[in-house]
N, C-alpha and C positions, 0 to 999 in steps of 0.2 A: 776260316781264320782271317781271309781278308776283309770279309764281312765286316768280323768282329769289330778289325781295326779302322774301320772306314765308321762306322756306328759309334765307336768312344770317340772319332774325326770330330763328328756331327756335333758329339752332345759337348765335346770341348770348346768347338764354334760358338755354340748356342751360349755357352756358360761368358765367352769371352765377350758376347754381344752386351751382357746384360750391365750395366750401371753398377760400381761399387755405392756409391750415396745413394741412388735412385731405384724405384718402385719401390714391392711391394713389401720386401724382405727387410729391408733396414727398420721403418716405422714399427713393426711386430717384433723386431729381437729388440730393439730401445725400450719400447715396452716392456719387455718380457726381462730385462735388465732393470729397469728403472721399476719395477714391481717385488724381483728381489732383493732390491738394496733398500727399499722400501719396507719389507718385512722382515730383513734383518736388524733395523734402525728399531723400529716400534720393538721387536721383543728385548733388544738392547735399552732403551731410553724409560723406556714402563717396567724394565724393571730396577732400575735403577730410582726411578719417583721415591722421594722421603725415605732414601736408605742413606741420607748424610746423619755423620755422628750431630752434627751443629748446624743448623739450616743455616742456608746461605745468607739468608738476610738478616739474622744475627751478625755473622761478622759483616755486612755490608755495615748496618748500624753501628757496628765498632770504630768500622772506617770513615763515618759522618761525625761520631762521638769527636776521633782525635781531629779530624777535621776544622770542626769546631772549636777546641782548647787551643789550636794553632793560629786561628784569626782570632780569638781573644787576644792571646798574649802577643801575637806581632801587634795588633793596634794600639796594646796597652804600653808595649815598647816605644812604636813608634810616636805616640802619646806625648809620652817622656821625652823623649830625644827632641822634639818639636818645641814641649814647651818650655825647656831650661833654653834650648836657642834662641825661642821668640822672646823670653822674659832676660834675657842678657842683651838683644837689640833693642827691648824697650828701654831697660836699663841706659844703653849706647845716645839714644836719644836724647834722653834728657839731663838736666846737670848732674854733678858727681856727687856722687853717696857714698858713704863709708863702707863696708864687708860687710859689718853688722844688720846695717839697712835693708842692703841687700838681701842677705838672709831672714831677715824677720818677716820682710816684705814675701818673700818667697816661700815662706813657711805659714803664713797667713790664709796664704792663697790654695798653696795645694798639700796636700797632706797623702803622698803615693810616694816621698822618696825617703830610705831610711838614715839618710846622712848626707848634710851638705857641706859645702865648705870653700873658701875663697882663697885663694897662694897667689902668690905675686909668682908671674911668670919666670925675668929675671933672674932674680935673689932665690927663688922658691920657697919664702917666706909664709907661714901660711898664717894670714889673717886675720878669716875666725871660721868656726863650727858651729854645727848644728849637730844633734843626732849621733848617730856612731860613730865610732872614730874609723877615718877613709885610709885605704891603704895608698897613702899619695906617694909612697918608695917607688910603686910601680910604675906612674910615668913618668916619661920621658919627657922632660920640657923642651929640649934641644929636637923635638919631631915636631914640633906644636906647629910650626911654619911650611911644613910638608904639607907635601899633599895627602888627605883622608887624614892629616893630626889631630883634629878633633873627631875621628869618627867614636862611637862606642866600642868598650872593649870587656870581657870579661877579666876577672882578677879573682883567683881561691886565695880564698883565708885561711888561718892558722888552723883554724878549728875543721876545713872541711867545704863551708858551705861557697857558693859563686854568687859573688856578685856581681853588676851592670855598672859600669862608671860610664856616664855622659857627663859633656864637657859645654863650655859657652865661654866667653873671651868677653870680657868688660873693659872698654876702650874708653876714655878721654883725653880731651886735649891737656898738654902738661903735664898727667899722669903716669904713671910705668902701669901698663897694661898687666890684667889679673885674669885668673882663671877662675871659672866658674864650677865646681865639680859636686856631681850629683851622686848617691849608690844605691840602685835599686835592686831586693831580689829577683830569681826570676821564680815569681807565682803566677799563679792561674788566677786573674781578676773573674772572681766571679761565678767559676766552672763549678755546678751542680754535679757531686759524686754519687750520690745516693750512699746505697749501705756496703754495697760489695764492690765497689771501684777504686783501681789508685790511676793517678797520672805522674806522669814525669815529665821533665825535658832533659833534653841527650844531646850529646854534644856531636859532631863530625864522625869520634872514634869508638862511640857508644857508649860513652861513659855518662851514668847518672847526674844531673848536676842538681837537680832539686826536684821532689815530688810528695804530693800528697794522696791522702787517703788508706796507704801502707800501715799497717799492723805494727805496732812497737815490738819484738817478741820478748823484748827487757818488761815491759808492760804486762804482760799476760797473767791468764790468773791461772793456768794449770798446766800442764806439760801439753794437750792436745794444741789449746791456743796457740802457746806457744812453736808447736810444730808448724802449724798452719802460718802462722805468719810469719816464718822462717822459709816456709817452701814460694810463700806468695811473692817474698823480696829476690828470690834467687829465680822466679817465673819472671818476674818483670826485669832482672837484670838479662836474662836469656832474649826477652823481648826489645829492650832497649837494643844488644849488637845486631842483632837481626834485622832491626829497622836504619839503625845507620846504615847497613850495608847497600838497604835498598833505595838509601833516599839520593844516594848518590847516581841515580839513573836520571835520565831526561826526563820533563816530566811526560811526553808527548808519548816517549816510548813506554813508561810506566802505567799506563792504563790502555786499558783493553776499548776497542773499534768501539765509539760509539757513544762512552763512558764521559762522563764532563764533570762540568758544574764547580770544581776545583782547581785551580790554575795550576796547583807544588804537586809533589810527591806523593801518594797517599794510598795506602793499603789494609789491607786484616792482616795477623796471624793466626797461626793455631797452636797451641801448646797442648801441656800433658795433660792426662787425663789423673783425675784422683779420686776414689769415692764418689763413684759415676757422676761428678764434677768435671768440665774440661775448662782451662783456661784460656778464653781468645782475646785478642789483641785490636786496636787499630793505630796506623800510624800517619802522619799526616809533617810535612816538612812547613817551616813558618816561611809562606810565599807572600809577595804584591797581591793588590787586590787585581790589579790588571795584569793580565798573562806577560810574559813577558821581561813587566817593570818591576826592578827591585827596589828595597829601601835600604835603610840602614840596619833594623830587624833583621831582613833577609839574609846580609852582607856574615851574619855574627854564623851561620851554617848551621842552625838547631833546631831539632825532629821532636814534636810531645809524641807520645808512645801510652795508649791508655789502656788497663787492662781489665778484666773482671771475669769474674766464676758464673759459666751455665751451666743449665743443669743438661747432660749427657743424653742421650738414645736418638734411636731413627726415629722419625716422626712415619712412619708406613703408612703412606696412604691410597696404594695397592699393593696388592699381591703381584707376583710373577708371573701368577698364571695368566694373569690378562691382556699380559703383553705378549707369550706365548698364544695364547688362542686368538686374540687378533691377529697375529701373525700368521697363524694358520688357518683361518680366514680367510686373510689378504691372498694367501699361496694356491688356498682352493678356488676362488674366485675369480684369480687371476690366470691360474689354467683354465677354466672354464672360456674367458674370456678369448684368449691367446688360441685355445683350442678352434672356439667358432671362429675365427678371424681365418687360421687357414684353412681350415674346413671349407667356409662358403666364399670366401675373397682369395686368398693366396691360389689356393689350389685350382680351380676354374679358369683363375685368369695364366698361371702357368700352362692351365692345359689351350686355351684360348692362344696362348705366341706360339706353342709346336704345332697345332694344328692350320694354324694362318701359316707356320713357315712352309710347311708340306703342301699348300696349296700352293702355295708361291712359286712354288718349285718343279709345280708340274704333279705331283702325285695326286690325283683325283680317284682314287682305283676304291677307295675306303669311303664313306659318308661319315661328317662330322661330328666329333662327341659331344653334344649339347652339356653345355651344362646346367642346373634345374633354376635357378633363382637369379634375379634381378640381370643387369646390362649384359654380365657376361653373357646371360644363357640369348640376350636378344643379337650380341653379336656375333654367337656361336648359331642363332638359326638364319642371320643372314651371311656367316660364310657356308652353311649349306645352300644355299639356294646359289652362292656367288658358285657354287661349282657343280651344282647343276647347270648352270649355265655357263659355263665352261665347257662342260660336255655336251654344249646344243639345246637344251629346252631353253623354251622363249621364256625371259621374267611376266611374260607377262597371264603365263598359265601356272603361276605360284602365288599368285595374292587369294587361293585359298588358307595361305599360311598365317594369315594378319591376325585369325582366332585364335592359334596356337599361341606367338607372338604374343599377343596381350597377355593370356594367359602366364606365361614366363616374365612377363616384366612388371607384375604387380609386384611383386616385393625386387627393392631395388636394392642397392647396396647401401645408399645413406641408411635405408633402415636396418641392415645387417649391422652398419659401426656405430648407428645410433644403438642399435641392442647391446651391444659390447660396453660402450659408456656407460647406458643404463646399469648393467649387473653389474662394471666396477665403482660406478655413483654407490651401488649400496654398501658398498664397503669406507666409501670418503664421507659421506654426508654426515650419518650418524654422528660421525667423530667429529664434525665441525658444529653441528646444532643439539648434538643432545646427551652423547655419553661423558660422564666426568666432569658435569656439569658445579663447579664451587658455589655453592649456594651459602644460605646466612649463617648457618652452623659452622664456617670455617674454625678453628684451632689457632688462633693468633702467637705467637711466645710470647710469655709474656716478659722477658727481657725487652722485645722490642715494644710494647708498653712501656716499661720503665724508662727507656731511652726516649722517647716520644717526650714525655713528663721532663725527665733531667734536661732532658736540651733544650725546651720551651722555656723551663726556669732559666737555664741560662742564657737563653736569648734575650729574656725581659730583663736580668741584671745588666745583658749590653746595650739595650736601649737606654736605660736608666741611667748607667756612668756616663753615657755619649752623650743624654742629658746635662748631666752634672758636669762633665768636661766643657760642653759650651761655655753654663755658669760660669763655670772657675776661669775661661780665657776670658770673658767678661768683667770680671772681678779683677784681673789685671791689669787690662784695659783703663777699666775706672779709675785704679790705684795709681797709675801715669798721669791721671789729668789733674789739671789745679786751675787757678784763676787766672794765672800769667797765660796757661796756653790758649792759644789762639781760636779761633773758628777754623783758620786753614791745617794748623796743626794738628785739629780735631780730626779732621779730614782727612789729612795725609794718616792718621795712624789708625783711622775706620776702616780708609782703603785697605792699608796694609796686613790689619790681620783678616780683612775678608779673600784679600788674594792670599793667605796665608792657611786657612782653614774656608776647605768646598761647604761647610755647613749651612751655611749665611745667607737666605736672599735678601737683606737688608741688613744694615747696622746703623744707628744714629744717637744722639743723644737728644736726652727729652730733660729742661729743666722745671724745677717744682709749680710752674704754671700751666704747663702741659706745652710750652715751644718745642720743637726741633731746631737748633742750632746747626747740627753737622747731620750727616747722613753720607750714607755709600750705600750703592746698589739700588735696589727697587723703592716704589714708595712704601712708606712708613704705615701702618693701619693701628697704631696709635690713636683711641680718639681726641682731636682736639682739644685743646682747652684743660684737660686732663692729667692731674701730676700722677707721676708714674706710681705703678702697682707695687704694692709694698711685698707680695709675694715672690719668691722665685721666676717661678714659669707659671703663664697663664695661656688658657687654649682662648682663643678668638672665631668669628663664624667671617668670614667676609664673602658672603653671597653663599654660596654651597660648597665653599672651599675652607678647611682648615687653615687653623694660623696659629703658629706656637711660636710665642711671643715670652723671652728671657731677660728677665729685668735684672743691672747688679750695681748697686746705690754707689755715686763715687763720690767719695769722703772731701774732697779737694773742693767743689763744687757748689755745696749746699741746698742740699736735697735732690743734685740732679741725677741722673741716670744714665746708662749705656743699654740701649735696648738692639738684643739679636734674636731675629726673625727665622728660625730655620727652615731652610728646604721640608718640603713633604719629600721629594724627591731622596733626600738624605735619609731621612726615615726609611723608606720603601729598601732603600738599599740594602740596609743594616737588618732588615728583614731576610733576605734570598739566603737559604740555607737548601742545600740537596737533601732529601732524603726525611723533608719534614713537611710537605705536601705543601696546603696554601696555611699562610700566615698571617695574619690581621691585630694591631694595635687596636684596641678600642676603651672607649669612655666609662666613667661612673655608671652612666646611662644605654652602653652596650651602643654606642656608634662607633662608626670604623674611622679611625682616623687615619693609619696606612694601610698596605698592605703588601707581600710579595708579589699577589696578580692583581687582576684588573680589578677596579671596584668601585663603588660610587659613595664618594668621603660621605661623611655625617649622618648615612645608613644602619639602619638597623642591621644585626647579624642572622644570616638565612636560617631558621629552623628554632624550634626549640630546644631540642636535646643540645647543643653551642651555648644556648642561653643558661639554660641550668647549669652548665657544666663553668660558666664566671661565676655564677651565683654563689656556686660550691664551693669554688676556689677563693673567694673572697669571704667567705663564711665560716669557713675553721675553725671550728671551738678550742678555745686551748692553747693552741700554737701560734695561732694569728695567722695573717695570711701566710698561702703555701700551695705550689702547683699541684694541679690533679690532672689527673690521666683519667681512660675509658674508652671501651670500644663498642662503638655504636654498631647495633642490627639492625637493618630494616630490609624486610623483604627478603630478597638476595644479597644484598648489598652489604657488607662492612667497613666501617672506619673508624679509624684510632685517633682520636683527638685527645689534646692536653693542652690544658691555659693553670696562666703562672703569673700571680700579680706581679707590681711592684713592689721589693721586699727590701729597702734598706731604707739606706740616709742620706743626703742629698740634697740638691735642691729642686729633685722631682720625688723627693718624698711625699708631698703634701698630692701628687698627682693620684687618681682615685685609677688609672690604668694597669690596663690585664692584657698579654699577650697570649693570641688565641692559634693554635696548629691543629690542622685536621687532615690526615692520607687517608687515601681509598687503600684497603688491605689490598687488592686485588693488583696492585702494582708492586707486590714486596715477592721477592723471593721465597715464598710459603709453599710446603709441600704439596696443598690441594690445591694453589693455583699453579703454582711449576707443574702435576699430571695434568690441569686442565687447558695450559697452553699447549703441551707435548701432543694432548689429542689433538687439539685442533689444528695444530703444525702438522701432525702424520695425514689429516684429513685433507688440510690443505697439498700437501707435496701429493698425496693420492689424486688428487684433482687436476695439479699443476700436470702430472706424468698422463692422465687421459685425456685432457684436453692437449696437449702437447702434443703426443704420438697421435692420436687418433685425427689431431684435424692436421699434422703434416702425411698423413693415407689420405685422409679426405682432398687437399690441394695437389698432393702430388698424384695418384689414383683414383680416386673417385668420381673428380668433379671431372679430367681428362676422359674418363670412360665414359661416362655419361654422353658425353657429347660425341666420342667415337660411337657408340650404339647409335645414333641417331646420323653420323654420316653414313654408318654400314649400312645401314636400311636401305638408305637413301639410293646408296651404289646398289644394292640388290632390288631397287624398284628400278633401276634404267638412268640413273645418274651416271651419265658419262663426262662428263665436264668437270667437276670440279676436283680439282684436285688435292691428296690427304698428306697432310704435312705431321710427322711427330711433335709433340710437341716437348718430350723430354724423353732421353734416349734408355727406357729403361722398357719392363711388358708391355705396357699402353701402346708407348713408342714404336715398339719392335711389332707389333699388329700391326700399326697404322703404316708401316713400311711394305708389309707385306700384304694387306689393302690394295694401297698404291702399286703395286708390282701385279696385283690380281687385276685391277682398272685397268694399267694399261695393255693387260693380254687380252681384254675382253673388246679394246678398244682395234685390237690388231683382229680379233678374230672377226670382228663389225666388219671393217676394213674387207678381209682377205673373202669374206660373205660376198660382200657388196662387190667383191670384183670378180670374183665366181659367178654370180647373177649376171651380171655386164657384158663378162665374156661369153655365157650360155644363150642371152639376147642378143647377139650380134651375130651367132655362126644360125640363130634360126631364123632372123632374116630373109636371109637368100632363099633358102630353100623355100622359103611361104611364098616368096618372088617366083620363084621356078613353076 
């Protein structure tokens, strides 16, 4: 009995010696953990591949769609608001004009606002009119001197619909000061619907305030129709509060780690489902273009919200089973592994510290339990020899054993945990280089086709009015000057709308000789000599660089001209959309004149399937010009490209320009490539977990026993001197302790030898004397 309790003493000792972090036992249960969460995850994640009712990158592209109609309509607001303010200080500038002037002049020029109108501040007298009649009841004249008095405001009409009042202040000397008041709706300049889309815009509380695309259901020609566009306005009304709700978040907190490209609010929904139809959403809040900074757009609190009909099912692009049999795979493979690990490593080197402790401690009565393969079994034959010598035989009548010795340490332990890595390699590698591999046959939606197509159209209608918006600030411009004004005056109000609008790397006037008089900004590439181009917009080469050069004739002048130079830079900008790969303006002749990436101007476009595909788009029989879409194969490879001429009127009408978008499929949310990144994520996290555990055994046991078998020897060939330090307090450790405890009994019994001899030479002295 006391045995017993003296023996659980020992092994509770032994347990409390050993390292909770360290040796052999931690690396092999991390392992054996990080293997099962491992093939829990893969039969979780494979099976779940293409079992969504709506792939995800559908509603991603819903979320780019409203994304989009939200930086239209904010620029085409802030547009507005800009330029009744800059054309009431040009106004301010120069002598006084009647109301009528004003508004003729103002109606000449820009044709975006549905009703203008001039009041005397004061008296609130109004003027005159343009257009429709403004609801001028609703302002306040007596805030006009406040602060934000002239911001924009929203005002419902009689009938229903919202419209946009902006304001400008017409000042001169002597005068009683007037008001300038604008009313624009709030539409979507431009926004490509296709056939099954509406958009809206929504106000803070979720309330519709104007949207197209919608189904009349007064319209309809049968009771089905009917129904249907009755369910689609009562979808989009569900969609609209849904989105207000959300747009009221930060926008920082509003997207997921990682996610960008959009400065506002911006999300999908998912609605109901109807005759295996479901209705998704995306919402997008009208932000600055710089994170951040508002404008006056942003200040009004309004979400577009776009909706449209896909068609319904899981796209499967595995089965469940295969996520279960990897998984059970992974679980056989990984016992296998787990098994040899303490098979040939754990277990040897356990028995290697009780056997070093029993030496240590004086019990030699027993010969040491070798064990068969690599360091351990060579430290386990030199703690047998250390205790034969312990018991008196000389070491140096055991260097028979060096052939045994070799023999046991051919195979070492790197190559035990290199076998281990090996059999779980075959379970990671496959998954990272060959299974689930998405090849050229992918399955594209073709929703996300169509949105490809719509949003390139409506990217090339915003080049085109940003186009034509130059002109018309041009056209302004010119309409200000006359003979009286000056050279400096020319100057002062060049500078003023180039620091007024970033478009501009130059602005100057050119008269019918080809002089420049005034100028701001950069030089002029105007050729000399040269009266100005009778055309709107004319593209220029100057060295390898484009030059889009805006001509707009000023009447005052006689024959002269206001010529503005635009940024490429400007261009390039008005290009950066998420979610529509790379993007390129190019010529009549298929050169790139911007682009969203890098590119080199006046270039041909890389490929030919690009080229056909302007060809096409500019070749439309019937319709006239009109975007096309396509998704290119090749090899493995797929992408979805769509180019979309120039389709209005303007004064880049006469421009022979196509805007060209091309993504790689393999970057969208698609069921065969979501299972083929999942494989190679499980491949990889397999990899990340063997390399991980297996090289913290390799530094923390391996490489330490290595080098103890090679001191053991060492001590069991007649090393008495050096002394064995642990190096980490866990089995390795706890040998090398008991090592060092064997060294220096061996160094005591040298010792107690040598003085035995000493003593037995001196008492037989004498008597050899005698």
């Amino acid at each position: 009995m006391a045995a017993s309790r003296t023996k659980r003493r020992h092994k509770v000792r032994r347990r409390a010696d050993m390292s909770l972090l360290g040796g052999i036992r931690p690396p092999i249960a991390a392992l054996s953990a990080a293997l099962l969460a491992l093939a829990a995850l893969t039969a979780i994640q494979f099976g779940r591949s293409g079992q969504e009712a709506v792939p995800e990158a559908v509603l991603t592209s819903q979320q780019h769609f409203a994304e989009d109609g939200a930086i239209a309509l904010r620029a085409s607001l802030d547009e507005s608001i800009t330029d009744l303010s800059r054309t009431a200080a040009l106004f301010n500038a120069g002598k006084p004009v009647s109301a009528d002037t004003v508004l003729d002049k103002l109606g000449n020029v820009y044709q975006k606002w549905r009703g203008t109108a001039v009041l005397e501040i004061k008296s609130g007298k109004l003027e005159a009119q343009r257009g429709e009649n403004l609801p001028l009841t609703a302002i306040d004249r007596t805030k006009l001197n406040e602060d934000n008095g002239l911001a924009p405001r929203m005002v419902r009409l009689q009938n229903g619909e919202t419209r946009l009042l902006t304001f400008g202040v017409l000042s001169w000397p002597d005068k009683p000061q007037q008001l300038l008041v604008a009313s624009s709706s709030l539409k979507f300049p431009g926004v490509s619907l296709g056939r099954f889309r509406a958009i809206a815009v929504v106000d803070s509380g979720g309330a519709i305030l104007s949207s197209d695309g919608l189904a009349d259901p007064s319209q309809a020609e049968n009771d089905e129709a009917k129904g249907a566009a009755k369910q689609s306005k009562k979808q989009l009304t569900k969609f609209a509060k849904s989105a207000a709700r959300k747009a009221e978040q930060h926008p920082l907190k509003a997207k997921e780690p990682g996610s960008g490209g959009f400065p506002g609010v911006s999300g999908s929904l998912l609605g109901d489902s109807r005759g295996g139809e479901r209705s998704v959403a995306g919402y997008a809040t009208l932000s600055g273009s710089t994170p951040g900074e508002g404008t006056a757009a942003t200040a009004l609190g309004l979400t577009v919200v776009s909706s449209v009909e896909v068609t319904e099912g899981a796209d499967t692009a595995v089965s469940t089973f295969f996520g279960v049999a990897a998984a059970g795979a992974l679980l056989l493979i990984g016992a296998l592994a787990v098994a040899l690990l303490i098979g040939t490593v754990q277990k040897p080197l356990l028995q290697l510290f009780l056997e070093s402790r029993r030496l240590s401690r004086g019990d030699l009565t027993r010969p040491v339990t070798l064990p068969k393969y690599g360091e351990a079994s060579r430290v386990g034959a030199a703690l047998e020899r250390l205790r034969r010598q312990l018991l008196g035989e000389p070491a140096e009548e055991q260097q028979a054993d060096d052939v045994e010795r070799g023999r046991r340490g051919r195979i070492g332990m790197r190559a035990l945990v290199g076998t281990c890595a090996a059999l779980l390699l075959v379970w990671s590698a496959p998954l990272v280089l060959l299974i689930n591999r998405a090849d050229g046959s992918v399955k594209v939606p073709q929703a996300i086709v169509s949105d490809q197509r719509e949003r390139t159209e409506t990217l090339a209608d915003r080049v085109r009015r940003a186009l034509n918006e130059g002109h018309a600030d041009l056209t302004s411009v010119a309409s200000m000057l006359g003979a009286s004004t000056t050279t400096e005056e020319m100057a002062q109000i060049l500078e003023r709308t180039r620091n007024e609008h970033g478009r501009y790397e130059s602005l100057y006037v050119v008269t019918s000789d080809g002089t420049v008089t005034a100028k701001a900004g950069s030089a002029p590439h105007h050729p000399a000599g040269k009266a100005p181009e009778t055309v709107p917009v004319v593209l220029r080469e100057a060295g390898n660089k484009p030059v889009i050069t805006e001509y707009a004739e000023a009447p005052g002048l006689k024959g002269a001209a206001v010529v503005g130079e635009l940024k490429i830079d400007f261009l390039n900008a008005l290009l950066k959309r998420p979610g529509l790969g790379e993007i390129k303006v190019v010529d009549g002749k298929h050169r790139v004149i911007g682009s969203s990436t890098g590119y080199r101007a006046l270039q041909g476009l890389s490929g030919d399937k690009l080229n056909a595909l302007v060809t096409a788009a500019n070749q439309k029989s019937g319709k006239g010009p009109h975007a096309s879409s396509v998704v290119n194969r090749d090899g493995d490879g797929v992408t979805i490209a769509a180019a979309a001429p120039f389709d209005g009127g303007g004064a880049a009408k006469p421009l022979d320009w196509t805007v060209v978008s091309s993504q790689p499929a393999k970057g969208l949310a698609i069921a065969e490539y979501n299972l083929q990144n999942r494989t190679v994520l499980a491949g990889l996290l397999g990899i990340t977990a063997v390399g991980a555990c297996l090289g913290w055994m390799h530094i923390i046991v391996v490489r330490p026993l290595r080098e103890l078998a090679k001191r053991a020897e060492a001590l069991a060939d007649g090393d008495r001197r050096s002394v064995l330090f642990p190096t980490h307090h866990d089995e390795v450790g706890a040998v090398t302790r008991s090592l060092e405890v064997i060294r220096q009994q061996l160094v005591e019994l040298r010792k107690r030898e040598a003085s035995g001899s000493a003593g037995t030479a001196g008492k037989a002295t004498p008597a050899g004397r005698n």
